[in-house]
N, C-alpha and C positions, 0 to 999 in steps of 0.2 A: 542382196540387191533388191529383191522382192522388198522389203521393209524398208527399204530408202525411196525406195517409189510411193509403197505406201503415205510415209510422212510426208512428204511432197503432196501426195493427192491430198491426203488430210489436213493440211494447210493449206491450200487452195479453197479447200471446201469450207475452212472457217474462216477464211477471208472472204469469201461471199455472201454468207453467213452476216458477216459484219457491215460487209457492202449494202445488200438488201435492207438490214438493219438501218442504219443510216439515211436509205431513200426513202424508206417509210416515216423517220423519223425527221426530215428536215422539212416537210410541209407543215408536219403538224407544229413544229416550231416555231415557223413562221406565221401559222391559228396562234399560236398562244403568245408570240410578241406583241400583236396586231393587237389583241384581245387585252393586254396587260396595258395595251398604251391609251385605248380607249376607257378606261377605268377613270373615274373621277376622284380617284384616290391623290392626294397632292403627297406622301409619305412615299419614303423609298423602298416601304414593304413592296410597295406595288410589282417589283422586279425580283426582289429578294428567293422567291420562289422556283420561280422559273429560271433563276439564274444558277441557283442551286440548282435544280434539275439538269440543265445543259453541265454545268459542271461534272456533276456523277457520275452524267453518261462519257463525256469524255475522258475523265479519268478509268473508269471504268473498260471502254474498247480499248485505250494506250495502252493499260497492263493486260489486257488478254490479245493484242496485237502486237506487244514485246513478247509474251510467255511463244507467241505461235512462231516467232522472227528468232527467237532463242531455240525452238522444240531440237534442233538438228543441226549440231555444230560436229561436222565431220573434219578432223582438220591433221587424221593421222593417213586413212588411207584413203588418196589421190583419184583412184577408181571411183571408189564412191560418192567423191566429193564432187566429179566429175558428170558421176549417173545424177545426181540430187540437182545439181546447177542445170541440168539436161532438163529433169522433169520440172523443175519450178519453171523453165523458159517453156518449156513445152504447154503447161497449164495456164501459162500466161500469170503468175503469182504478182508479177512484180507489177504489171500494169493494175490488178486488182488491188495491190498494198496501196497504191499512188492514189486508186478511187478513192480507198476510203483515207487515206491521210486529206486529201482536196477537202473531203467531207467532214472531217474532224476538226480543218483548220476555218472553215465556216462556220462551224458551232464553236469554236472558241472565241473567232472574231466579234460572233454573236452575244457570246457572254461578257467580253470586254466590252462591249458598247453598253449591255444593262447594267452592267458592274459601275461603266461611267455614270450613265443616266442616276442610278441611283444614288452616285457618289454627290453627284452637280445638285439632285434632289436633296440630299438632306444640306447640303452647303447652303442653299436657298433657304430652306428653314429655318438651319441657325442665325442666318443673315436677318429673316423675320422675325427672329425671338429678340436677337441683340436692339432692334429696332424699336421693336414693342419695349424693350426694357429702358433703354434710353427715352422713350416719350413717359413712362411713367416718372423717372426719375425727374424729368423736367416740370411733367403735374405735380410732383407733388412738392417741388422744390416751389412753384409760382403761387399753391393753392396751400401747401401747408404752412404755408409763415402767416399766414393771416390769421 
């Protein structure tokens, strides 16, 4: 029973862990959106970095916030399963999991929007290339027959 408490407690603790993780991490995100937009860069590198970034991290907490959601699947004795659902309510586990999912689904929201921007950014350019290439064609259709 001792060691089902334990895990309990130890999952608690690394969902804080992830929690705190997360609050540190979603200002400076929002420094480095702010900062990627003011860039006078017209390429869709301009995002590509930091999109990859929030990505990592997100994939990154999901699997070590499934491996913590998987640690303890009690599911022969009743007692235990019972103590474990006691201590996770008790620790407050499940309100902590809900932080950091809120937090996780903002930085993904966040990545689908530079994911867009850089999508709409390079559509722009090729819309500027095909442009550029059609007025050449027409110089040199008007200037080269002479």
């Amino acid at each position: 029973m001792a060691d089902v408490i334990e895990v309990a407690n130890a999952q608690f603790l690394q969902m804080r862990y992830y929690d705190e993780l997360l609050d540190a991490e979603l200002p400076r995100m929002y420094d480095l959106v702010e900062e990627a937009t003011r860039r006078l860069s017209l390429g869709p590198r301009r995002f590509a970095g930091l999109a990859r970034r929030l990505y990592t991290l997100v994939a990154e907490v999901t699997e070590l916030t499934e491996k913590v959601d998987n640690a303890l699947q009690v599911t022969e004795d009743v007692y235990l399963a019972r103590v474990y659902a006691a201590a996770l309510d008790l620790f407050r586990v499940k309100s902590v999991s809900a932080a950091v999912d809120r937090k996780l689904a903002i930085i993904r929201d966040t990545y689908a929007a530079l994911y867009d921007e850089a999508a709409s950014s390079r559509a722009g350019l090729m819309e500027g290339a095909v442009v550029v290439l059609i007025l050449v064609e027409i110089l040199l259709a008007l200037f080269g027959r002479r």
